[in-house]
Short mmCIF file of the C-alpha atoms (twelve columns), coordinates in Angstrom:
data_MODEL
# 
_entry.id   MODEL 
# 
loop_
_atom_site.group_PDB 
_atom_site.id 
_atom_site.type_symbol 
_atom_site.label_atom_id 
_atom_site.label_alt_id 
_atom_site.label_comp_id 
_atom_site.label_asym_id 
_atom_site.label_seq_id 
_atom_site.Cartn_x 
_atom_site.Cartn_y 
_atom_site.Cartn_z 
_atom_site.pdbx_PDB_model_num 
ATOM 1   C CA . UNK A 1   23.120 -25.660 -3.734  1 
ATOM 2   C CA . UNK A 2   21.909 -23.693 -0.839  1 
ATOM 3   C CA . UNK A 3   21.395 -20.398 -3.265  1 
ATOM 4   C CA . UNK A 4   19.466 -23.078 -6.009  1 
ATOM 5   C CA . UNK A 5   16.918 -23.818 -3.045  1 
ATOM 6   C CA . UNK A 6   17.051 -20.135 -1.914  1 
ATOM 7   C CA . UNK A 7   16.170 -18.776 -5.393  1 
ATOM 8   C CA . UNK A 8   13.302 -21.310 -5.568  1 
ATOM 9   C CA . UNK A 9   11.960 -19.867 -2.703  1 
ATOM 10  C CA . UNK A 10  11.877 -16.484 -3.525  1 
ATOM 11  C CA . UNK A 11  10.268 -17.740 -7.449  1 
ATOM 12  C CA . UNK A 12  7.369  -19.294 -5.602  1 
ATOM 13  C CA . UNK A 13  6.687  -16.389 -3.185  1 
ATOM 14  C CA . UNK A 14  6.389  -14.229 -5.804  1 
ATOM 15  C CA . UNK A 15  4.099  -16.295 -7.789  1 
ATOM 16  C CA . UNK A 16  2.191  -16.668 -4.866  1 
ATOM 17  C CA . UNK A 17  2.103  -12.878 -4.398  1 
ATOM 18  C CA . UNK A 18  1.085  -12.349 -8.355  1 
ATOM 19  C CA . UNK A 19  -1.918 -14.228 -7.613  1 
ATOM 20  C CA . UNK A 20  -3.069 -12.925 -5.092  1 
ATOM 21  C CA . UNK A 21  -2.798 -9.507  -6.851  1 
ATOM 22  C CA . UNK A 22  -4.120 -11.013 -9.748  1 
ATOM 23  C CA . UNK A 23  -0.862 -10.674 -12.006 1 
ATOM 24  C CA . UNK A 24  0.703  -12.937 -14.298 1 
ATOM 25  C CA . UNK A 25  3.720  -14.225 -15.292 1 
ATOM 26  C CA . UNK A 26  5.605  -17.149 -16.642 1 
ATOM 27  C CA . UNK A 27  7.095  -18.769 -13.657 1 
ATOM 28  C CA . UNK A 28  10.555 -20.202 -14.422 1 
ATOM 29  C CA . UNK A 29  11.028 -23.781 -14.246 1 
ATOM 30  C CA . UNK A 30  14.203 -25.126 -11.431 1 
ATOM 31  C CA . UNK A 31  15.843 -28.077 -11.904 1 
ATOM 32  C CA . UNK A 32  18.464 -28.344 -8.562  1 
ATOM 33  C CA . UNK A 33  21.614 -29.973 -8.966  1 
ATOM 34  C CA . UNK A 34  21.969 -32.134 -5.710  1 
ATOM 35  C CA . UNK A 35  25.491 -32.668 -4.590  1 
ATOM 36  C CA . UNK A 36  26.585 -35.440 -2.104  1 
ATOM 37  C CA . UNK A 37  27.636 -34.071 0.981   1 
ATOM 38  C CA . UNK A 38  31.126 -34.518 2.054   1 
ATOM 39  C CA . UNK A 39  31.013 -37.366 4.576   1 
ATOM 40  C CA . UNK A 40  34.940 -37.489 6.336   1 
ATOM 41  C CA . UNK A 41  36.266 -40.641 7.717   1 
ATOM 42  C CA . UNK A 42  35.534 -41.724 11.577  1 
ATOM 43  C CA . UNK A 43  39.308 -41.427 11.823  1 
ATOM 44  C CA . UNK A 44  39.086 -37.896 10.506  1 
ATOM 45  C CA . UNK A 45  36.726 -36.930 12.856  1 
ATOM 46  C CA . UNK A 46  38.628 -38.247 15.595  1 
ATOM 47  C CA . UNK A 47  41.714 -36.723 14.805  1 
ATOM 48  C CA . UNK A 48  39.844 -33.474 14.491  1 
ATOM 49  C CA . UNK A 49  38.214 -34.247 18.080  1 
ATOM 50  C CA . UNK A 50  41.805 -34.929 19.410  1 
ATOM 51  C CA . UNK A 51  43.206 -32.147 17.790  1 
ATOM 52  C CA . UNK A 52  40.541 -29.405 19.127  1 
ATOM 53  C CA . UNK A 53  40.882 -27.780 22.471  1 
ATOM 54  C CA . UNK A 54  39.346 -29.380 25.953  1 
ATOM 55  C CA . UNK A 55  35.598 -27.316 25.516  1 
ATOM 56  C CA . UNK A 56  35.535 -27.889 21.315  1 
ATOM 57  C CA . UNK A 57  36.321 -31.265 21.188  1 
ATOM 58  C CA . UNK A 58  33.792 -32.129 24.140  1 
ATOM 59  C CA . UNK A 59  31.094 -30.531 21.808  1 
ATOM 60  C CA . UNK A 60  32.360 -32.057 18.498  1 
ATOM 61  C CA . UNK A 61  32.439 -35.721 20.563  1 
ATOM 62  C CA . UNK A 62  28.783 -34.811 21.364  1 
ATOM 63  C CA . UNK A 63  28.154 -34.088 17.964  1 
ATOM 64  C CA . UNK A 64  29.481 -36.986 16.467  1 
ATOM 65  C CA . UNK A 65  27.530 -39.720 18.911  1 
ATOM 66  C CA . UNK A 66  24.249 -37.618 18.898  1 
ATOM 67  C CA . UNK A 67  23.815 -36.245 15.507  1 
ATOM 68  C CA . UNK A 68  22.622 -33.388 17.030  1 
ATOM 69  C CA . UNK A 69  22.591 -29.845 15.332  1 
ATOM 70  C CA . UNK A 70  24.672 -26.958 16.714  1 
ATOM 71  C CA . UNK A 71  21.913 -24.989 17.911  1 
ATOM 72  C CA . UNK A 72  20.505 -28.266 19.694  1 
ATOM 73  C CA . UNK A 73  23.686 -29.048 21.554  1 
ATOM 74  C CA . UNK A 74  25.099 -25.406 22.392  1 
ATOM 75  C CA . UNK A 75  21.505 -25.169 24.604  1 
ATOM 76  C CA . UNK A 76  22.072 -28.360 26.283  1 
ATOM 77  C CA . UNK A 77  22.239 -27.393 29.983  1 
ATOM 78  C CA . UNK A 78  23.800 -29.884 32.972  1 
ATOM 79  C CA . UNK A 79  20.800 -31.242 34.091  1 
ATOM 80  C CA . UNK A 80  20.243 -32.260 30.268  1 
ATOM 81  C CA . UNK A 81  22.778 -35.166 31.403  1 
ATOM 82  C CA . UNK A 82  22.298 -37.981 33.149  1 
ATOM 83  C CA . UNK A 83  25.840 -38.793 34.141  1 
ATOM 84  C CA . UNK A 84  25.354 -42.134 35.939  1 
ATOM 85  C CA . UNK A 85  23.127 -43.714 33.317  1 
ATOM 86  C CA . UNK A 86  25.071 -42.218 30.770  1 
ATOM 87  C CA . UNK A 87  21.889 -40.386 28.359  1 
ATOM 88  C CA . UNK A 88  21.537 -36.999 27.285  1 
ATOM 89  C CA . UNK A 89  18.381 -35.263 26.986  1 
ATOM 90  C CA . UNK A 90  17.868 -33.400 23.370  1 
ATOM 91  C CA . UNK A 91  15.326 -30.639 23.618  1 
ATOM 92  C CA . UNK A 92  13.639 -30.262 19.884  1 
ATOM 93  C CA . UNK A 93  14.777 -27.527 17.318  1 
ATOM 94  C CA . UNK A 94  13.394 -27.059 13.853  1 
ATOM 95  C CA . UNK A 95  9.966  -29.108 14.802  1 
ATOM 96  C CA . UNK A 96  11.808 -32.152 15.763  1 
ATOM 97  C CA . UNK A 97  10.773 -34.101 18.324  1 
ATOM 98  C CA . UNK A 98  12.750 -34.393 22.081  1 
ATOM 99  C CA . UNK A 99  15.082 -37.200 22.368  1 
ATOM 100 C CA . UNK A 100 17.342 -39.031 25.069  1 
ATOM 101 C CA . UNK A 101 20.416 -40.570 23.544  1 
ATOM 102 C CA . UNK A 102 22.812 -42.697 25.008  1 
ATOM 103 C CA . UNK A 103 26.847 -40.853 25.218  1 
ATOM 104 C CA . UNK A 104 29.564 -42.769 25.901  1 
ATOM 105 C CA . UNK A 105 31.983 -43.376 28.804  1 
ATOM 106 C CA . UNK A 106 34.434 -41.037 27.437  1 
ATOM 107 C CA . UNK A 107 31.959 -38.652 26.234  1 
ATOM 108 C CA . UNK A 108 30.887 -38.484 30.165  1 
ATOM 109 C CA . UNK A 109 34.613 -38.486 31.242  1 
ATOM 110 C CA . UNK A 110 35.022 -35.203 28.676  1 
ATOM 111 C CA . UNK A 111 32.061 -33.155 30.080  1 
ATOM 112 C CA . UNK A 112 33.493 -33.872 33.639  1 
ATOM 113 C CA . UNK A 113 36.356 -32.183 32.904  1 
ATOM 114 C CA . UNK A 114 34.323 -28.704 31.665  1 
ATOM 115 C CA . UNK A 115 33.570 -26.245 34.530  1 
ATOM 116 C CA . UNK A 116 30.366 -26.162 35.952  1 
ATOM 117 C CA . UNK A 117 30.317 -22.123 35.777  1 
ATOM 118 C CA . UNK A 118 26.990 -21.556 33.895  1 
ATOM 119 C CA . UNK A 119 23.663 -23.389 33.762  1 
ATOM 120 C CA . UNK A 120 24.583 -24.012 30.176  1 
ATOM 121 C CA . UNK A 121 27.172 -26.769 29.270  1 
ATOM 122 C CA . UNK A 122 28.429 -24.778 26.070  1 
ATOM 123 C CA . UNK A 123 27.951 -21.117 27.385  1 
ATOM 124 C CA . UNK A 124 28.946 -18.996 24.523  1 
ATOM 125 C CA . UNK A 125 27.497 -17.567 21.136  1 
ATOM 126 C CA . UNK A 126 27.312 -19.688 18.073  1 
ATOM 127 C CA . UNK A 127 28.984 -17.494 16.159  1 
ATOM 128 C CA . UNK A 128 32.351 -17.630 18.473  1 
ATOM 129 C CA . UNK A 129 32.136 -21.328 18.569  1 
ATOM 130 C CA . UNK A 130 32.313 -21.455 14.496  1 
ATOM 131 C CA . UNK A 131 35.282 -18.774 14.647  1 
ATOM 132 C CA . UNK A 132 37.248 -20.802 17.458  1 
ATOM 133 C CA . UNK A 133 36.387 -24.335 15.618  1 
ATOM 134 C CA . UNK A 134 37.211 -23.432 11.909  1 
ATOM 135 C CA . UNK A 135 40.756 -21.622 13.473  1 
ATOM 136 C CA . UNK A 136 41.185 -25.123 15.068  1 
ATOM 137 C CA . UNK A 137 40.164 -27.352 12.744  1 
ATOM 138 C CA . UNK A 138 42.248 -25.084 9.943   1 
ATOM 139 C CA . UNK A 139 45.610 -25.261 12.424  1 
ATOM 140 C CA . UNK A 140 44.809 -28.919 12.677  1 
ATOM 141 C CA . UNK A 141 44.714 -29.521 8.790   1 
ATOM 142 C CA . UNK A 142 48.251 -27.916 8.137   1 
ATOM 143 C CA . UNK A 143 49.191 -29.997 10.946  1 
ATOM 144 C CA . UNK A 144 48.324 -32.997 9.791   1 
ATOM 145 C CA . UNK A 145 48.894 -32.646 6.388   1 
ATOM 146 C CA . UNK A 146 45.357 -33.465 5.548   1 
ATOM 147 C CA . UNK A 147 43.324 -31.038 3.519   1 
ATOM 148 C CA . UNK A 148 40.083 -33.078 3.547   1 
ATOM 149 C CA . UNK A 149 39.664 -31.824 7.461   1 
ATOM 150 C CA . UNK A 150 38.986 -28.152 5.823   1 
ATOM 151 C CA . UNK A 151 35.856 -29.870 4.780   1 
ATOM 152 C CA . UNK A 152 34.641 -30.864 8.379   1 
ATOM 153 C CA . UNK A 153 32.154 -28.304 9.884   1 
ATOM 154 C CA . UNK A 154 29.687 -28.620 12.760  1 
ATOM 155 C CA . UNK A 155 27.074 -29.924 10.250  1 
ATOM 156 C CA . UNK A 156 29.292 -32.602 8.602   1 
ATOM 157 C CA . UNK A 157 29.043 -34.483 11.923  1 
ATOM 158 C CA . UNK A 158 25.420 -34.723 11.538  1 
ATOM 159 C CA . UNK A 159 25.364 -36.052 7.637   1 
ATOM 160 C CA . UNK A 160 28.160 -38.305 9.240   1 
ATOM 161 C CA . UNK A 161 26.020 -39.816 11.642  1 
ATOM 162 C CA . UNK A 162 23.024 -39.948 9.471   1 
ATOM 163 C CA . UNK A 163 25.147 -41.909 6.853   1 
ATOM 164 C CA . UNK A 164 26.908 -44.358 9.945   1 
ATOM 165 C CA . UNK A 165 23.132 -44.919 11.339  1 
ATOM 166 C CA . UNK A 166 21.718 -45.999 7.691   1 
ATOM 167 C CA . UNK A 167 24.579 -48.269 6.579   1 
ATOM 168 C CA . UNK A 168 24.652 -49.413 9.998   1 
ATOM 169 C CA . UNK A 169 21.072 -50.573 9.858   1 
ATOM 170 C CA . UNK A 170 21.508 -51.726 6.578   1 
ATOM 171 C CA . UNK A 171 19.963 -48.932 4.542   1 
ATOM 172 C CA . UNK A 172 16.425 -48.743 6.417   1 
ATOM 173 C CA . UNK A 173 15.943 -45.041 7.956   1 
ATOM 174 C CA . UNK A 174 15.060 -45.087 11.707  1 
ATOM 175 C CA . UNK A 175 14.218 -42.293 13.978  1 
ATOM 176 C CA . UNK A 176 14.251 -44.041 17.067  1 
ATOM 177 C CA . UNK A 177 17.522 -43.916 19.113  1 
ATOM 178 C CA . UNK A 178 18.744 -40.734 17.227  1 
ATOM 179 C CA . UNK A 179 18.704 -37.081 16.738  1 
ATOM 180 C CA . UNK A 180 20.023 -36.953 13.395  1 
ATOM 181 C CA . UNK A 181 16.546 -37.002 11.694  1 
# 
């Protein structure tokens, strides 16, 4: 699906660019399959969570009660948290706007445990977090017999909290309290 949107993209910019050069053409005409997005079990999740080593799971726990994008949460920095209220402080990515979320006692409990050794919670490329998770998550799906977690990336935890917040209020779409929009 990603290529279908992709292609569009690079249809209209070069329309755009025949007109302003004054060329012609007949534009092709993009119909884009949309495919539900695989949306695991809260059980899956956790398992996964559980399953992970001490710094991943603390990130995919953070994922899965903020919605939060990868990006978002791998610049969170300490002072991001408020660890006696419980909130976390989202900066905006992608023109979306700042948020503080409430995290959970074990959430809290998790980042605790993490060394305090940079300014940055997460201190480490994206790229080697995606390596270290999908050798985890992969070890964890032999493990547990269960193919579905294969499925699971960093994004799926977004679309699952997205789906969780709209069922959750009843199919209305809210912005407030979350960082999944």
């Amino acid at each position: 699906m990603q290529l279908q949107f992709q292609i569009k993209t690079y249809v209209k910019a070069y329309d755009a660019f025949l007109k302003f050069v004054k060329g012609s053409w007949e534009m092709p005409k993009f119909k884009v399959k949309e495919k539900m997005p695989f949306i695991p079990t809260e059980e899956e999740l956790d398992q996964l969570i559980a399953g992970c080593g001490r710094k991943t799971s603390t990130l995919l726990q953070l994922l899965k009660e903020t919605g939060a994008r990868l990006g978002k949460a791998l610049k969170l920095k300490w002072t991001d948290v408020d660890f006696e209220r419980r909130l976390v402080k989202i900066t905006p990515e992608k023109g979306s706007r700042p948020r503080i979320l409430p995290i959970s006692l074990k959430l809290i409990e998790m980042l605790n445990i993490l060394p305090r050794e940079n300014e940055k919670i997460f201190p480490a490329k994206k790229g080697s977090w995606k390596k270290s998770f999908i050798n985890q998550r992969n070890r964890l799906a032999v493990k547990l017999g269960n193919p579905r977690l294969k499925n699971i990336t960093f994004h799926i935890f977004r679309h699952w909290k997205g789906t969780t917040e709209y069922h959750r209020n009843q199919g209305h779409t809210t912005r407030q309290g979350s960082a999944w929009t």
